[in-house]
C-alpha positions as CSV (number, residue, x, y, z in Angstrom):
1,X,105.7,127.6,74.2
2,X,107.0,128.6,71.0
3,X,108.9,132.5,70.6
4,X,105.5,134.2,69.1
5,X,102.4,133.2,71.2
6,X,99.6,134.5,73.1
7,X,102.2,134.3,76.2
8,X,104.7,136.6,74.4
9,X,101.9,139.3,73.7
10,X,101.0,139.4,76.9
11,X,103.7,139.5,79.3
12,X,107.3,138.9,77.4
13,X,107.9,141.8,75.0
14,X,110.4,143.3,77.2
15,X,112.3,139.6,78.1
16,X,112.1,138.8,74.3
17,X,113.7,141.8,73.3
18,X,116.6,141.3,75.8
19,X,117.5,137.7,74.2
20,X,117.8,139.5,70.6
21,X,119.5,142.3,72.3
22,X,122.1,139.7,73.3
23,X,122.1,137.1,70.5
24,X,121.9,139.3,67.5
25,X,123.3,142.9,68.7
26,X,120.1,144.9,67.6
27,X,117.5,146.7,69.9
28,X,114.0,146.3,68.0
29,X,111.9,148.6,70.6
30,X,114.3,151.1,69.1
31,X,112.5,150.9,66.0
32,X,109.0,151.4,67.8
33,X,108.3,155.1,67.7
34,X,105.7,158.1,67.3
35,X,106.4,157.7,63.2
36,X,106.5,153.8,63.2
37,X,102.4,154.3,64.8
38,X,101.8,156.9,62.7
39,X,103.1,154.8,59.3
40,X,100.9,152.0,60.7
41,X,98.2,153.8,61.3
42,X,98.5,155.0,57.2
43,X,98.7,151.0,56.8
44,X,95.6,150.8,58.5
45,X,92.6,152.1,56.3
46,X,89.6,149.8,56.8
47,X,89.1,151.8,59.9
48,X,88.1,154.7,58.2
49,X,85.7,152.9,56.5
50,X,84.7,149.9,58.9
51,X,81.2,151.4,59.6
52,X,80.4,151.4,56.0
53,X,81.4,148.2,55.3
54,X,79.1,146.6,57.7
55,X,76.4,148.8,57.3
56,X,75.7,149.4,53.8
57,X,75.1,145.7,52.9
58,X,72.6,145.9,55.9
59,X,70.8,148.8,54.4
60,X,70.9,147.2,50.9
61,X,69.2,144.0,52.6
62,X,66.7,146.3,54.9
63,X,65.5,147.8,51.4
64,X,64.8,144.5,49.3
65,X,63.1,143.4,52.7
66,X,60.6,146.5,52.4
67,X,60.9,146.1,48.1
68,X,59.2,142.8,48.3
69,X,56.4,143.2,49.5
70,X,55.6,145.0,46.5
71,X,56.7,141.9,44.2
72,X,55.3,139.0,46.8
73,X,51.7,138.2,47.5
74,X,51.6,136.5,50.7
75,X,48.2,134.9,52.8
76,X,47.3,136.4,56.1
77,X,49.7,134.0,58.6
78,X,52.1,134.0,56.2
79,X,52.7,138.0,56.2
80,X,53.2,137.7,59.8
81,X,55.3,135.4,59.6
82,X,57.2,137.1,57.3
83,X,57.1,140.6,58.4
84,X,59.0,139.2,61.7
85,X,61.4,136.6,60.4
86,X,61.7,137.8,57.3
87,X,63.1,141.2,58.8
88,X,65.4,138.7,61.0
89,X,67.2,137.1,58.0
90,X,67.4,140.0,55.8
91,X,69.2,141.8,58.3
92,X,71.1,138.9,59.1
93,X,72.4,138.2,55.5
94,X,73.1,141.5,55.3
95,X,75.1,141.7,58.4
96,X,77.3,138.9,57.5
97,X,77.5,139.8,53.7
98,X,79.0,143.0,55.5
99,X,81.2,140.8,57.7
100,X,82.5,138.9,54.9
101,X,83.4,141.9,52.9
102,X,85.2,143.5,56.0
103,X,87.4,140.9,57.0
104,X,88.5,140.7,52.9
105,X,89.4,145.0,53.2
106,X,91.3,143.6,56.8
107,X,93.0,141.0,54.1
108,X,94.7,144.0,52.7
109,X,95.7,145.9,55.3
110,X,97.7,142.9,56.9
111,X,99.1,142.5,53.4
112,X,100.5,145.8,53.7
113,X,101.4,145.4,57.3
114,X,103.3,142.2,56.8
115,X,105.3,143.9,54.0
116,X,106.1,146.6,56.3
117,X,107.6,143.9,58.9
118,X,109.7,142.5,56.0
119,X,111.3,146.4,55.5
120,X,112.3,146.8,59.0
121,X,113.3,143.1,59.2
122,X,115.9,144.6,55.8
123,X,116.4,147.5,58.2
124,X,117.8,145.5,61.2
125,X,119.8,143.6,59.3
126,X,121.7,146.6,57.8
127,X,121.7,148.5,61.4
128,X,123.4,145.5,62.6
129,X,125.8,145.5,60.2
130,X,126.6,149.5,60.0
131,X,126.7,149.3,63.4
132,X,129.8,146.4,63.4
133,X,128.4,143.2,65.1
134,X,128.7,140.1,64.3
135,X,125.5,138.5,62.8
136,X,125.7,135.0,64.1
137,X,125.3,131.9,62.2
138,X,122.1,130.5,63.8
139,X,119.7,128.9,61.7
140,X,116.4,130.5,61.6
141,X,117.8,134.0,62.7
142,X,115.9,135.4,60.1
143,X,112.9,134.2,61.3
144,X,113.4,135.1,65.1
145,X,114.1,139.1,64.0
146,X,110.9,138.9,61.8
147,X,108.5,137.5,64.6
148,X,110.3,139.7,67.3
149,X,110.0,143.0,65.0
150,X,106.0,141.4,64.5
151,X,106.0,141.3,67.8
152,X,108.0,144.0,69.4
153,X,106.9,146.7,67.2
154,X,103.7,145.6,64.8
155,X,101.4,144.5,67.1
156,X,101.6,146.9,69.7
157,X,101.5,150.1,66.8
158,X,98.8,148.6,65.7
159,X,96.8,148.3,69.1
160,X,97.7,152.4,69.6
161,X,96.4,153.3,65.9
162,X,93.4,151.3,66.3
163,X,92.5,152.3,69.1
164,X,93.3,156.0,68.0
165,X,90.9,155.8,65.1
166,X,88.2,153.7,66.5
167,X,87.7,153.6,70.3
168,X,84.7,151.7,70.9
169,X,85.6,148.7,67.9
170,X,89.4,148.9,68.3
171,X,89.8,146.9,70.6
172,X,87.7,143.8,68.8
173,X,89.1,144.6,65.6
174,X,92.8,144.5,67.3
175,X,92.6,140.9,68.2
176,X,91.4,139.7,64.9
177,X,94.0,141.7,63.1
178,X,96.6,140.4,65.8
179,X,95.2,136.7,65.7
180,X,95.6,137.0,61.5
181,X,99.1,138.2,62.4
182,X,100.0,135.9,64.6
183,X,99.0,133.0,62.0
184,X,100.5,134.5,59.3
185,X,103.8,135.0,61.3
186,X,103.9,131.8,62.4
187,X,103.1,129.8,59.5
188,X,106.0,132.0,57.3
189,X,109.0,130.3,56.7
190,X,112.3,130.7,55.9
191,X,114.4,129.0,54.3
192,X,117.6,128.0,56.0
193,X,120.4,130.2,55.0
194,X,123.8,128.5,54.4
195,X,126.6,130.6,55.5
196,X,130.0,129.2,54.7
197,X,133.1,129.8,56.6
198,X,134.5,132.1,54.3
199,X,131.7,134.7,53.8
200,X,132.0,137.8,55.6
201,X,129.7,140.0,57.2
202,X,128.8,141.8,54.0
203,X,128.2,138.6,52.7
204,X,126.0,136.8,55.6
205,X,123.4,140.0,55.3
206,X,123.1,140.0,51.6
207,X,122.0,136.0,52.0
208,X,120.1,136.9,55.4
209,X,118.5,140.1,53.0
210,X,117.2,137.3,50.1
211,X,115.7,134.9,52.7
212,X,113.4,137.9,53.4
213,X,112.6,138.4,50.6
214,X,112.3,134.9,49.2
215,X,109.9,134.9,51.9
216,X,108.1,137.8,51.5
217,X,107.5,136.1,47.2
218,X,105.4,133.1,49.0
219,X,103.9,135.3,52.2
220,X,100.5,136.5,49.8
221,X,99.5,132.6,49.5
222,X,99.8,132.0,53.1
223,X,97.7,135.5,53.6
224,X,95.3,134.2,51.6
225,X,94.8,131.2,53.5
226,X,94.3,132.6,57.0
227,X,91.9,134.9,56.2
228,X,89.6,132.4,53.9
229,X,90.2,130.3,57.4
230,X,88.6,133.3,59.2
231,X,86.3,134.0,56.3
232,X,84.9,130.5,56.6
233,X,82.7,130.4,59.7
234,X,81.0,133.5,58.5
235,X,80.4,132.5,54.7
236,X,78.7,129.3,56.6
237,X,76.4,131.3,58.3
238,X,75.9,133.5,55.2
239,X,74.4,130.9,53.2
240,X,72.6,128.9,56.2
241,X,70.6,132.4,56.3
242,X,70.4,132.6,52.7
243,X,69.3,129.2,52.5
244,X,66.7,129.6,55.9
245,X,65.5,133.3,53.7
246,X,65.1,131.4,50.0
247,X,62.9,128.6,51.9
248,X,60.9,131.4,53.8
249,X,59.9,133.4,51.0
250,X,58.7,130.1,49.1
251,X,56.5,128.6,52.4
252,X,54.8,132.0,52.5
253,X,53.9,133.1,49.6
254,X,50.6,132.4,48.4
């Protein structure tokens, strides 16, 4: 089991910040407070929204459904036919047109949220520093204070200002912002910082510093890619509906 999974989220938050506690010298549940959940929460603004986004391509859809049969001439079994299906897929291209457009508003949110991790991932570092200890000279250290901060801190913000704003949804929309996060997180990489034996502390944080943000140049690509992953099943479904709708309102019409 790697250090950020479904295991960690669950049950190792606490363990997981002991082991950076003693390896690095830096406490991230310190950093997890009333005005880190109430930054996220300003992070966070297709909640405010999510009801529209769903429903207005629905309503959109219910009206061309009741606009065509002004424009359609259909023969007796074929209007019931259509009435009833024809309802069916309109609303159902419309729901997933809705989807679609939702998960792309998510898209930007994460964006924002992942930038945020990258600040307080800067943050540590320089707390670490002020504060006199020794960052160590472990590959991927970098990485392991990004995923624990993602972890430690992001996620579980995140779960408190969703479900804040919306109580019945937060909790769905949590674990597809915290399954994008989790992808997004893990698939980042960071390049290997070389520290040589004469750099000094000063030194080992500015190069720990531009892995971050070396990082953080490459992170919108990899953004990009989870969510057209999680994009994908519904854009399917989108034009298998389409497609089902097209060849309904060409069998029925007379």
């Amino acid at each position: 089991m790697g250090l950020f999974s479904e295991k960690h989220i669950k049950t190792d938050k606490t363990e997981l910040n002991n082991q950076l506690i003693e390896k690095y010298g830096v406490n991230l549940e310190s950093y997890k407070n009333p005005e880190i959940v109430e930054k996220i929460g300003g992070l966070l603004i297709f909640p405010k929204y999510v009801i529209k986004y769903v429903s207005l391509p629905i309503v959109i859809l219910f009206l061309m459904y009741l606009c065509s049969f002004f424009f359609l001439s259909f023969g007796a079994i074929g209007l019931i036919i259509y009435i009833i299906v024809g309802l069916v897929l309109y609303l159902a291209v419309g729901f997933y047109v809705g989807i679609v457009y939702l998960i792309s508003k998510i898209k930007s949110d994460v964006r924002s949220l992942i930038g945020f991790s990258f600040e307080i991932s800067s943050r540590a570092l320089n707390d670490v520093s002020k504060a006199g200890n020794k960052l160590t000279k472990t590959p991927g250290a970098v990485g392991e204070l990004f995923k624990g901060i993602t972890l430690i801190v992001i996620l579980p913000s995140i779960m408190e200002a969703l479900a804040n704003q919306i109580p019945l949804l937060g909790k769905l929309l949590n674990k597809l912002v915290q399954k994008s996060l989790i992808a997004i997180s893990n698939k980042l990489k960071f390049s290997d910082t070389e520290i040589d034996e004469s750099d000094n502390e000063s030194d080992i944080k500015k190069k720990y510093v531009t892995a971050i943000e070396n990082t953080q140049e490459k992170s919108d690509l990899i953004i990009s890619k989870v969510f057209s992953l999680l994009q994908l099943p519904f854009k399917l479904f989108l034009f298998i509906n389409a497609l089902l709708l097209f060849g309904l309102i060409s069998s029925t019409i007379s």
